[in-house]
C-alpha positions, 0 to 999 in steps of 0.5 A: 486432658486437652481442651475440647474443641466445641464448649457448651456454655449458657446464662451462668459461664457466658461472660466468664467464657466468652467475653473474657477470652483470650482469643476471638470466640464463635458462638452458635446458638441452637436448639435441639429441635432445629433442623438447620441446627443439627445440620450446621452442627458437624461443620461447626464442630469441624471448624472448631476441631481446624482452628484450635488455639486460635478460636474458641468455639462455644454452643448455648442451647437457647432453650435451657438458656433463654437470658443469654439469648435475648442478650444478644438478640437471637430471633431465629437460629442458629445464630452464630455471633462472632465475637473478638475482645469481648465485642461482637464482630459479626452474625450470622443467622441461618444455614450457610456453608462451610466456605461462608463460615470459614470466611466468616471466622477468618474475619477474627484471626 
């Protein structure tokens, strides 16, 4: 079965998941409730399905994940935390666009 694109990960997988890839990761810390979330989302999902192999792209809903959250410092969101070799690279807090992200990502590859 092939790998999804956009894993869901929380408090438990985080370090497993993230800190210990073997590529860089980017993480989007959402809410169901939050518009810009579910806005961003589609592009975020995109990219991920885009550099497949070459990025791991992870979700931690903060609500059911408040530990990892405050790990990290997440005050408003989303918050997209760009991390390579276990370190963080780079943050973004807000709704960009697509280019930004992209951008963003390339930072990492």
């Amino acid at each position: 079965m092939a790998e999804e694109a956009v894993v869901h990960i929380g408090d438990v997988d985080f370090n497993e998941e993230i800190l210990k890839a073997d590529k860089p990761a980017l993480v989007d810390f959402w809410a169901p409730w939050c518009g810009p979330c579910r806005t961003l989302g589609p592009t975020v999902e995109a990219l991920a399905g885009q550099y497949r192999g070459q990025l791991k792209v992870a979700k931690v809903n903060i609500d059911d994940n408040p530990k990892t959250a405050e790990t990290y410092g997440v005050m408003s969101i989303p918050t997209l935390i760009l991390f390579k070799e276990g370190k963080i690279l780079d943050t973004i807090v807000g709704l960009v666009p697509k280019e930004r992200l992209e951008a963003f990502i390339k930072k990492a590859l």
